[in-house]
N, CA, C and O of each residue as an XYZ file, in Angstrom:
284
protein
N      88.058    224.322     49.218
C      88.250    223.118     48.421
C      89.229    223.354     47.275
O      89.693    222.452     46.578
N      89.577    225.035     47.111
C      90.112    225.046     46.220
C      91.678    224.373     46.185
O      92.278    223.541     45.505
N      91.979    225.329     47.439
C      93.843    224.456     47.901
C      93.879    223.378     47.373
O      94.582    223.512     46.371
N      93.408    222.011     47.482
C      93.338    220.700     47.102
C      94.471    220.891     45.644
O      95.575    220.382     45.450
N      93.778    221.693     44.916
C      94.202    222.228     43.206
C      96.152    222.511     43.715
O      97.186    222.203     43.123
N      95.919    223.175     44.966
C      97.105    223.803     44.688
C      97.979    222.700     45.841
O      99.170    222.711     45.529
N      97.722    221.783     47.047
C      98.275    221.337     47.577
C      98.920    219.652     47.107
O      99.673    219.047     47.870
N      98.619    219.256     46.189
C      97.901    217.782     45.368
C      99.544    218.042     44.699
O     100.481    217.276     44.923
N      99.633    219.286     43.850
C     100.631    219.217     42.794
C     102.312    219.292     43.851
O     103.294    218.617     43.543
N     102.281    220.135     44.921
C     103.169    220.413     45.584
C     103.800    219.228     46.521
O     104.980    219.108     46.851
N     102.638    218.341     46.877
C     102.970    217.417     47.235
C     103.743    216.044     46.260
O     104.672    215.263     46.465
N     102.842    216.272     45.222
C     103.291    214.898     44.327
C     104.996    215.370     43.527
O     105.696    214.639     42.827
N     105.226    216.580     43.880
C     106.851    216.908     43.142
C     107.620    217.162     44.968
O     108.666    217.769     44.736
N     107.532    216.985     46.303
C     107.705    216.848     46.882
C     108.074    215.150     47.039
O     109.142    214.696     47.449
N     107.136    214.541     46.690
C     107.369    213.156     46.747
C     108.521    212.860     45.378
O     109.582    212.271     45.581
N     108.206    213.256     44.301
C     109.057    212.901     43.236
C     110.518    213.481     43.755
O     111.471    212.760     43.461
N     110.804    214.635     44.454
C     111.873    214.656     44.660
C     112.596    214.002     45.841
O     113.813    214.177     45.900
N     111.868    213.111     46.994
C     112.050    212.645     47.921
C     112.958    210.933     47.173
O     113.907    210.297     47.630
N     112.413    210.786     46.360
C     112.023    209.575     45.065
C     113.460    209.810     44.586
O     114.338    209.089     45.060
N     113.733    210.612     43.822
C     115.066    211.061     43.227
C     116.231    211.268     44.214
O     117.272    210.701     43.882
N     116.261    212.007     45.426
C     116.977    211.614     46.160
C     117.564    210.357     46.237
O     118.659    210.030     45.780
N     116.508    209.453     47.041
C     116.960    208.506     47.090
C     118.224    207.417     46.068
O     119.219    206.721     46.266
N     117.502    207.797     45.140
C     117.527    206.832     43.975
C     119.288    207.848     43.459
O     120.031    207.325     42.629
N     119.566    208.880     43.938
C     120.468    209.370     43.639
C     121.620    208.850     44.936
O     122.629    208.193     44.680
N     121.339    209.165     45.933
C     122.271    208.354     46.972
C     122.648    207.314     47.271
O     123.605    207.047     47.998
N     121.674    206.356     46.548
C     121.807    205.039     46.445
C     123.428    204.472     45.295
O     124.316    203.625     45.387
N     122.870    205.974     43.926
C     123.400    205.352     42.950
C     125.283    205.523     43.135
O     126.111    204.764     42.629
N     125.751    207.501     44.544
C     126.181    207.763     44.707
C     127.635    206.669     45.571
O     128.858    206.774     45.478
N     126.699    205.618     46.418
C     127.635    204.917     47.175
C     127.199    205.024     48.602
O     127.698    204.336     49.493
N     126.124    206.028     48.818
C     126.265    206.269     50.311
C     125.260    205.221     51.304
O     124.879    205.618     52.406
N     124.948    204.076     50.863
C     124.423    202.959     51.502
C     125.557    201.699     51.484
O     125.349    200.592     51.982
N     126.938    202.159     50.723
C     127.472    200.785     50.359
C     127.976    200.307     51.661
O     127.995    199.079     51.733
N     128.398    200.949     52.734
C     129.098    200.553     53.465
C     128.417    201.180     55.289
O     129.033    202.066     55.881
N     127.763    200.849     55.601
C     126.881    201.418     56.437
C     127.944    200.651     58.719
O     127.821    200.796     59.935
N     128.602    200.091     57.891
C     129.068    199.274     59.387
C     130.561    199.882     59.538
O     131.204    199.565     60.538
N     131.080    200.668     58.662
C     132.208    200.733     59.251
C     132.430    202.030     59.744
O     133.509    202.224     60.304
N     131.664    202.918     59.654
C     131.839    204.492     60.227
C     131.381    204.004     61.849
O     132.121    204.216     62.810
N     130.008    203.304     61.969
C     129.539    202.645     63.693
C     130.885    201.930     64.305
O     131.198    202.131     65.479
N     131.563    201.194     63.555
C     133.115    200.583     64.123
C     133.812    201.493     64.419
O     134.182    201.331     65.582
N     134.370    202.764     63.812
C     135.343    203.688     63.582
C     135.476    204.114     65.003
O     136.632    204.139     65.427
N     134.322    204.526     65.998
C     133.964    205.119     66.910
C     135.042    204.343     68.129
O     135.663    205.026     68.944
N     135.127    202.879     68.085
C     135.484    202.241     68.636
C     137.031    201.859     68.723
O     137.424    201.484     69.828
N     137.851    201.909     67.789
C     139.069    201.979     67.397
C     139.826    203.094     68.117
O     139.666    204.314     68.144
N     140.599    202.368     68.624
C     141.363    203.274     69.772
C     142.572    204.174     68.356
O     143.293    203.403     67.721
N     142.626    205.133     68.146
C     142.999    206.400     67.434
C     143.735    207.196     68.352
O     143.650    208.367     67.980
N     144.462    207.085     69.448
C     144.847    207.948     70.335
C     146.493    208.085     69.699
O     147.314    207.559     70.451
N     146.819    208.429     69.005
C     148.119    208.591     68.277
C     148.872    209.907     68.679
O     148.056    210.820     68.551
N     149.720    210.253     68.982
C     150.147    211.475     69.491
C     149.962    212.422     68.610
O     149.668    212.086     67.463
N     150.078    213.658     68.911
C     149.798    214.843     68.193
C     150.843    214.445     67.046
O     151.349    213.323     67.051
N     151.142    215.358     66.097
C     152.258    216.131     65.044
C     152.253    217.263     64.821
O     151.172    217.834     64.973
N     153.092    217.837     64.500
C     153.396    219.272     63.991
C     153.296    220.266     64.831
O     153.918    220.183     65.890
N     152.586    221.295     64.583
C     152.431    222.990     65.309
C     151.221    222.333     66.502
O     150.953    223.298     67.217
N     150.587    221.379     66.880
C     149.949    221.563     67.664
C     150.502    220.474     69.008
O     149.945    220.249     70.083
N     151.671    219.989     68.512
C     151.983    218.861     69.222
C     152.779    220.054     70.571
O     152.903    219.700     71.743
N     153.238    221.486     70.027
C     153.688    222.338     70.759
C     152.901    222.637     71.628
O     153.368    222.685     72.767
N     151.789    222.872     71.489
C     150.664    223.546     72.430
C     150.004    222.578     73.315
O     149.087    222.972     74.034
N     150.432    221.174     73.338
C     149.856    220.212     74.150
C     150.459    220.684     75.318
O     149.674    220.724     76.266
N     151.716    221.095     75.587
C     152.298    221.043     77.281
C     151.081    222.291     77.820
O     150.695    222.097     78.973
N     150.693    223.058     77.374
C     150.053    223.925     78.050
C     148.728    223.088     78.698
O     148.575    221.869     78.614
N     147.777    224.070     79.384
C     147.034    223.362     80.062
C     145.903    223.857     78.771
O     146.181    224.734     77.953
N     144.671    223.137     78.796
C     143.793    223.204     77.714
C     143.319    224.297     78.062
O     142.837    224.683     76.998
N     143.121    225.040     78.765
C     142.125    226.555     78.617
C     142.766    227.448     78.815
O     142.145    228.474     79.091
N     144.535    227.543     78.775
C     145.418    228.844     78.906
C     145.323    229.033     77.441
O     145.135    228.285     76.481
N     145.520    230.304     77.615
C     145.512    231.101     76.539
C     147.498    231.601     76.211
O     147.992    232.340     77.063
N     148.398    231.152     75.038
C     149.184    231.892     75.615
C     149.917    233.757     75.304
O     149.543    234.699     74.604
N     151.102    233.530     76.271
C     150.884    234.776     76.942
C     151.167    236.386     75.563
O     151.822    236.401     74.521
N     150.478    237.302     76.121
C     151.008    238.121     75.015
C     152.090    238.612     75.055
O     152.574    238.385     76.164
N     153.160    239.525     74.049
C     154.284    240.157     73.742
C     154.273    240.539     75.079
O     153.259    240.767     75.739
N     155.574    240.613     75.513
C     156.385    241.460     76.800
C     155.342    240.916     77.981
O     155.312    241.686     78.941
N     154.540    239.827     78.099
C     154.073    239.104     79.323
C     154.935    237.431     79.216
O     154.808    236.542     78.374
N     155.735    237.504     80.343
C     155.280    236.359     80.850
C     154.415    235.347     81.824
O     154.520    234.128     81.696
């Protein structure tokens, strides 16, 4: 019966910090906009590569390429 003593307090600053969370993410922004990351998914984004990796597209996706003095 004793735990009670010790499980009572752990819980109620478990809850207070569950409490503060919230009340901190809320205040942060991260509920303001909840529909447009679920849209994002959907938006065709297929834009061609750029830069250093736009090189490595002709290869096939699982070659590795070749080392010094191999072709």
């Amino acid at each position: 019966m004793s735990i009670i003593f010790v499980l009572v307090p752990i819980s109620l600053l478990l809850i207070g910090a569950a409490v503060w969370a919230l009340f901190w993410a809320v205040d942060a922004g991260q509920f303001d906009d909840l529909e447009r990351h679920s849209r994002s998914i959907l938006d065709d984004a297929d834009a061609p590569p750029e830069g250093p990796a736009a090189d490595r597209s002709s290869s096939s996706p699982g070659s590795l390429p070749p080392r010094d003095g191999q072709s």
